[in-house]
C-alpha positions as CSV (number, residue, x, y, z in Angstrom):
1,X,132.1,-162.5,96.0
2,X,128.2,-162.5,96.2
3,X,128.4,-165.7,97.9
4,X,131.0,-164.9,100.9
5,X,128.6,-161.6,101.6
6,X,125.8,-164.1,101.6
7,X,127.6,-166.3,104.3
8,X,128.6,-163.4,106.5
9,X,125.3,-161.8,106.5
10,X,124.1,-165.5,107.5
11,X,126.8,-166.1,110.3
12,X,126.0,-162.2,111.7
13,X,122.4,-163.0,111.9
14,X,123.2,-166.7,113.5
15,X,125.4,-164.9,115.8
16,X,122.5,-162.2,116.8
17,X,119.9,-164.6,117.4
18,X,122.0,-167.0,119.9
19,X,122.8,-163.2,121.5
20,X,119.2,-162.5,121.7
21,X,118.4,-165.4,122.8
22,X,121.2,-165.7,125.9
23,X,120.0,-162.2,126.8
24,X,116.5,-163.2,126.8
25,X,116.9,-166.2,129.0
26,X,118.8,-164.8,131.4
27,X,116.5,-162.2,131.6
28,X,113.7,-164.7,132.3
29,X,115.8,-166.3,135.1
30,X,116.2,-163.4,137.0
31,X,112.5,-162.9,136.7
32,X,112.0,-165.5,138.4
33,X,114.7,-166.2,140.8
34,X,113.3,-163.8,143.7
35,X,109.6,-166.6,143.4
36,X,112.2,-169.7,143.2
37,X,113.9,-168.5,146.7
38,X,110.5,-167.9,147.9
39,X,109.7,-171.4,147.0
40,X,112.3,-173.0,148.7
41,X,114.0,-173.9,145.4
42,X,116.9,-172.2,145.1
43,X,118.9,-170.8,148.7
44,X,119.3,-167.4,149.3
45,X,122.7,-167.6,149.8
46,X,123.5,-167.9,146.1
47,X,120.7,-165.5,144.3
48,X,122.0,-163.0,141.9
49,X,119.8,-160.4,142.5
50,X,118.9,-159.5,146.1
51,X,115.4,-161.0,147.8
52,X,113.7,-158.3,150.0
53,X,110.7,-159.4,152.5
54,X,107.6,-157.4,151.6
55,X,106.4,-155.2,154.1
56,X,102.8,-155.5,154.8
């Protein structure tokens, strides 16, 4: 009995860090998608998140 709440307990927190993580680095790729257009690397065309031209 102990054991199987052991082995849930591990498989919920195995299952919240690989959620954590897949949040966390799509996070960080939308960071940086708008200086990756900006760069040339990546096209316009297919960015997730919409590129705006700074007014100065």
């Amino acid at each position: 009995m102990l054991l199987s709440v052991v082995n849930l307990i591990a498989v919920l927190a195995v299952m919240a860090l690989g959620y954590w993580g897949l949040i966390k680095v799509g996070a960080w790729y939308l960071d940086t998608e708008e200086q990756q257009v900006r760069d040339g690397v990546k096209d316009p065309r297919t960015a997730i998140l919409p590129v705006l031209d700074k007014q100065r």
